[in-house]
N, C-alpha and C positions, 0 to 999 in steps of 0.2 A: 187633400187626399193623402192618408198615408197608408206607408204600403207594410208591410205581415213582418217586415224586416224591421222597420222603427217601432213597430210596436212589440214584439220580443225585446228587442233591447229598451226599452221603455219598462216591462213589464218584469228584467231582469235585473236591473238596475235600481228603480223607484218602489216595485214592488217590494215587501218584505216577510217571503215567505222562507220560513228556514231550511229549504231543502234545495231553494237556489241559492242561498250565501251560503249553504255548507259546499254545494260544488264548485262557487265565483273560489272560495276560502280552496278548496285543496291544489284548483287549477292554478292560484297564483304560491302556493308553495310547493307543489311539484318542478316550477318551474325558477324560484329561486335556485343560489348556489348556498346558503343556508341547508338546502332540503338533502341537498348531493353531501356538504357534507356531515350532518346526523345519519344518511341513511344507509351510512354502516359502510360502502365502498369503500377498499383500502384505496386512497392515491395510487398513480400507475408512477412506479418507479423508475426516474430517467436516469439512465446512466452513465456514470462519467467519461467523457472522452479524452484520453490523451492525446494534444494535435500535433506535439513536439517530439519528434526522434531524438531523445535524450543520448542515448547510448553511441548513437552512430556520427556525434558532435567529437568525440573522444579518439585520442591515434588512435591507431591500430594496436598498439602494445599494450595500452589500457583497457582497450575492449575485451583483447586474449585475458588479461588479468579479470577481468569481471567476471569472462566464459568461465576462466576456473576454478575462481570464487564462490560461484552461484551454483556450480555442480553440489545440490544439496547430497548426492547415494555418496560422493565422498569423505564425506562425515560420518560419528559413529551417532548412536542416538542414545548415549548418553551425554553428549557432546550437546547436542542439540536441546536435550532437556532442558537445559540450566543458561542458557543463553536468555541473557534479556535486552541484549541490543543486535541492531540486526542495521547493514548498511544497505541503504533503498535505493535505487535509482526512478524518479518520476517526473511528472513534467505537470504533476498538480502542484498549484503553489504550496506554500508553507504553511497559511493559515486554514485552507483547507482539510490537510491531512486528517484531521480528528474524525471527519466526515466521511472518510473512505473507510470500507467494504473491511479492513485493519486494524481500524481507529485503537491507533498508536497513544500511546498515554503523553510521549513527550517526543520530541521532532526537532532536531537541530540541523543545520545545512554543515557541508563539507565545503572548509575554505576552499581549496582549488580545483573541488570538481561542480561544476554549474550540474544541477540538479539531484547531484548526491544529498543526504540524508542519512542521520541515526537515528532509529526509530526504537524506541522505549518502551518494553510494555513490563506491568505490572503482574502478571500470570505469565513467566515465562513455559510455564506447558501449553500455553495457546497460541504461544507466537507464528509459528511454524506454520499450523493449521490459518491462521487468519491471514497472513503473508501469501500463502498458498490461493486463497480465494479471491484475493486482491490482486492477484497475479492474474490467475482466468479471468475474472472482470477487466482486464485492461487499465486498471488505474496505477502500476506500477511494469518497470520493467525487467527489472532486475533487483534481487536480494538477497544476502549473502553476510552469516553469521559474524560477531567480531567474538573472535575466540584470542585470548591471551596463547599465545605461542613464543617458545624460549627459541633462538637459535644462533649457533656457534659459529662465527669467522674463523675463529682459533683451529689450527688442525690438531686433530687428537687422534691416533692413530687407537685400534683395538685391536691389535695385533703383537699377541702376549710376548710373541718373539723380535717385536722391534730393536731392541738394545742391540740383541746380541747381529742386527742388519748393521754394519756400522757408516758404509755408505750414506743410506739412509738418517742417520743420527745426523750424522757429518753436513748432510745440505740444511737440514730443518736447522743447526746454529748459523750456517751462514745466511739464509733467510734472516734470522733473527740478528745478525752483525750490519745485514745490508736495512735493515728498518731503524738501526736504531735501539734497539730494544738488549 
């Protein structure tokens, strides 16, 4: 005796009519990972986590120098236009980088800071902006411009009436007698 059960699957299976292989055919590519991905779904994008407190590895004096480094409103913006290297601090490895939310054209490490980076881009008017975004995403922590800046040990007074201070004259040669110079 068989029962209504064996013979539907009998009759789905053995028989060949084409309105039951057109539905056996969609139920087994609905249910592919083929079907998911033609069927146009974007990927659900995971995103990166930093699990390493980069910044807070660094003294205390280092960290203040990053703080005031990274003060990007302290810069002017034409300053910032023309910058194509930009110093990173992250805790994604090295071969990564290109992958991140930034994607930096070229990525070199900072000898003596563990997870510092110089990060290289090729359209330096997008740096900023992409830096910026890779920042809210979590994939960096800090970054902060290398800008070429000049600066003087040498004391140089602007003060038109120095000479005639003679005091004043008088210690800046002995400075210079006690150095050597």
């Amino acid at each position: 005796m068989t029962s209504n059960k064996d013979e539907w699957l009998y009759s789905l299976v053995y028989v060949t009519n084409p309105v039951r292989v057109a539905i056996l055919v969609l139920l087994m590519v609905s249910f592919s990972p083929a079907a998911h991905a033609v069927g146009g779904e974007e990927p659900e994008e995971i995103p990166t986590v930093v699990l390493e407190d980069i910044l807070g590895t660094y003294s205390r004096s280092v960290q203040i120098a990053f703080e005031r480094v990274s003060d990007i409103d302290s810069y002017e913006e034409g300053e910032l236009a023309v910058v194509g290297s930009w110093l990173v601090v992250t805790g994604i490895p090295i071969k990564e980088h290109r992958w991140t939310e930034a994607e930096p054209e070229e990525s070199k490490p900072v000898e003596h800071l563990r997870g510092s980076y110089i990060w290289t881009f090729e359209d330096s008017t997008k740096g900023l902006e992409k830096l910026r975004s890779s920042f809210l995403k979590g994939e960096i922590e800090s970054f902060s411009p290398l800008l070429d800046r000049s600066v003087s040990t040498r004391f140089e007074p602007n003060d038109p009436f120095y000479d005639d201070q003679w005091h004043l004259n008088k210690l800046d040669k002995l400075a210079d007698v006690g150095r050597g110079c």
